[in-house]
Each structure stands twice: as structure tokens, then as C-alpha cells.
N, C-alpha and C positions, 0 to 999 in steps of 0.2 A: 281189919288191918289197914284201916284208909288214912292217907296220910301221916307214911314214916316215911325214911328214907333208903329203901331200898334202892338195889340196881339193878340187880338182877332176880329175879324170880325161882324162890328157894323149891325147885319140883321135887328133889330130893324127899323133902320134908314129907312129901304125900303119899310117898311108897306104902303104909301099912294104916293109913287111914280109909280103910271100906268101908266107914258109914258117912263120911265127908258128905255134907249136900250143899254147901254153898261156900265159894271162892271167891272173899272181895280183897282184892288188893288193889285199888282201883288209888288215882290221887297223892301215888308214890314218886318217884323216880326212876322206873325199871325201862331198862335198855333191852333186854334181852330174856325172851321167854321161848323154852323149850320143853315139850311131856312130851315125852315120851313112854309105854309100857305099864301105864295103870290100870289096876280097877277098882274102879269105883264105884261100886253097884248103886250106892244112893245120889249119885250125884245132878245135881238140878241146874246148880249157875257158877257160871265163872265170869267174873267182873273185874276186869283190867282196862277200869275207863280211866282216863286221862292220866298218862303215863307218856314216857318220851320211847316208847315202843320203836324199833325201827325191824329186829331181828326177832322175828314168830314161825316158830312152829308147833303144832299139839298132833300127836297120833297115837294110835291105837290103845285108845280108852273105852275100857268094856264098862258100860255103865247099863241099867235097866228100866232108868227114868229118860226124861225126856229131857235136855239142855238148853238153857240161854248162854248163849257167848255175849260178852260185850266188849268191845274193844274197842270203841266211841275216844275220838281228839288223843291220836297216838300218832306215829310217823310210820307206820306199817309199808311197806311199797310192795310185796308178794306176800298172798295170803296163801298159808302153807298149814292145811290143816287135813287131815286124811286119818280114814279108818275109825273115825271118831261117832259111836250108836248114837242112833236118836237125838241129832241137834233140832230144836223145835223152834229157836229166836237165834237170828247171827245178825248182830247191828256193827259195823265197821264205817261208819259213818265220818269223814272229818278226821282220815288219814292222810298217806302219799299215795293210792292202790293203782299201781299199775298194770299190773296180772293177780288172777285166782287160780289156783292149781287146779287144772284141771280135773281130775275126780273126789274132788270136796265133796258132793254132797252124794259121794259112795254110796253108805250106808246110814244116808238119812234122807234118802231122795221123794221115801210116803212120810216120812214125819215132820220135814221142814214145812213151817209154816209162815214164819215170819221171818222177811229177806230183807232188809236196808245196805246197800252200799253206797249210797250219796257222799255228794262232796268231795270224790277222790278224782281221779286222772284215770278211768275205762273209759279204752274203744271196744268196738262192736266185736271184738273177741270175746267178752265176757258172755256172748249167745251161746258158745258152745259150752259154757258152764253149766248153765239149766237144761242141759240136755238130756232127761231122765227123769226130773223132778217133776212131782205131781200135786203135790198138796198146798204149794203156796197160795197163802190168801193175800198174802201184802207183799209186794214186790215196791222197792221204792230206788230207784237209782239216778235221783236227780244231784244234779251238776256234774257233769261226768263228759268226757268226750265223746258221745256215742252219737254214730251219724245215723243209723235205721235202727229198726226195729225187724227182731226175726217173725217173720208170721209162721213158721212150724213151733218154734219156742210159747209164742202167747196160745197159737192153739190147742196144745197140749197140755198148758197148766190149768184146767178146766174148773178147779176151785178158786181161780183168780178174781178178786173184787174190789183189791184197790192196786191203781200201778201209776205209780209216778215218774214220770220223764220228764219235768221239766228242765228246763236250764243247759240244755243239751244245743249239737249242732243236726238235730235231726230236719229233712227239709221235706218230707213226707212221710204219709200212713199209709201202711196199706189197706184196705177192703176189710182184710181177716180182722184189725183193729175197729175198724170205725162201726163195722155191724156189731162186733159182741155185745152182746145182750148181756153177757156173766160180770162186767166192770159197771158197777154202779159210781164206783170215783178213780177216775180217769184223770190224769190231770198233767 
């Protein structure tokens, strides 16, 4: 469905599609995306890349697959996403993001794997987001406001191998960063 002209994001439409596996409405005009109360047992990706996004939410979607979000070059400013099984890629890259809701990654904390929120407007509150999560291999939050880095956060995502901070106001590391041996790209 990539480039028509929607505005709003027709969720209605999805209520009795259970074998849906891919969601592109990406390239639109959509101002405003809410799900709420699906299931979608096959569901794999939802791609609402470049869209004039500013008002998001998605919750409690029973699916049994694993999910990519993308929501890449939108005006997003709180990411509001909860209850939502098995997110596996969240890229919100090259929004407004000023806050993450706090327990986003509820019920994907062992299956998130790939994390990008670069390019937005996080401070060092977005540490208590990952607080739970275990599996991320790509963590990427460059250009963003963040002054430190949590050392209980890095130390506990122990599948961590690439993490990005650049472009940031951070003016030290600590210890716990600069010895991991588990980040082959650091950067």
C-alpha cells in the first residue's frame, strides 16, 4: 500500500485478518496510528516508514512470530507501544523522540534484538527503558542527547556486539564500557 494517500491508518481494517504477516503502509501521509486489541497470530512486520507520524500508539497484539516495526523519517515525539509479543527489530530512527514508554519492551525483553533510536531528542532517561532486556545484539542511539552511559544497563545486555553513541554530549566512559570484551563495534 506504499504511496497513496492516506492519513490516518485504517486499523479497523485488521480486526479479522489472522493470517496478515506483513504491514506496509510506509510513503503515505498518515498522521495518526492507533491498534489496539489484535491478533494476529502470523504477523512478522509493520512498516510505516516515512509518513508525517506524530500521534502512535500500538498495544496488545497477540501474535506468535517474531516483529520488525519500522517507523524510520516520521514526527513521532513519545513512543507508545505496549503489550505488543515478540518485537525482534524496532527502528524509529529520524523522528522528534523525546520519551519511550516506559515498559515497551514488556513482553519482548528475550526477543528484542535489534534496537535503533538514532537521530531523535533522548536524554539519559531512555536507560531505564532497557532495563530488563537481554538479547539485544545492536543497540544504536546515535545523535541523541544523552550525557552518560548506564554501566548496570551495558552490563546486563550481555549479547551486546555493536553499540552506537555517537554524535552524542557524553564526556565520559566508564570502566564497565571500555573493558567489554562482548562489543566488537563500538562506536
Amino acid at each position: 500500500m506504499d504511496y497513496n494517500l492516506f492519513r490516518e491508518f485504517p486499523a479497523c481494517a485488521l480486526k479479522n485478518l489472522h493470517q496478515l504477516r506483513y504491514i506496509y503502509f510506509s510513503s503515505q501521509n498518515i498522521e495518526s496510528v492507533n491498534i489496539n486489541d489484535l491478533v494476529l497470530n502470523s504477523l512478522q512486520m509493520i512498516d510505516l516508514r516515512q509518513n508525517k507520524i506524530s500521534n502512535f500508539s500500538i498495544s496488545n497484539i497477540n501474535n506468535i512470530n517474531r516483529i520488525q516495526i519500522h517507523l524510520e523519517n516520521n514526527d513521532i515525539t513519545y513512543l507508545n507501544i505496549s503489550r505488543v509479543n515478540r518485537i525482534h527489530t524496532l527502528s524509529v530512527q529520524k523522528n522528534q523522540l523525546v520519551e519511550v514508554h516506559q515498559n515497551i519492551f514488556q513482553n519482548s525483553h528475550s526477543t528484542l534484538v535489534n534496537l535503533d533510536l538514532s537521530y531523535n531528542y533522548l536524554d539519559d532517561e531512555v536507560w531505564k527503558v532497557f532495563e530488563g532486556i537481554t538479547a539485544v545484539t545492536t543497540l544504536k542511539l546515535k545523535q541523541n542527547r544523552l550525557q552518560t552511559v548506564s554501566p548496570s544497563v551495558i552490563t546486563r545486555l550481555s549479547e551486546l556486539h555493536h553499540l552506537d553513541l555517537s554524535h552524542n554530549y557524553i564526556t565520559s566512559l566508564t570502566d564497565v564500557l571500555l573493558r567489554s570484551e562482548k562489543l566488537p563495534a563500538f562506536v
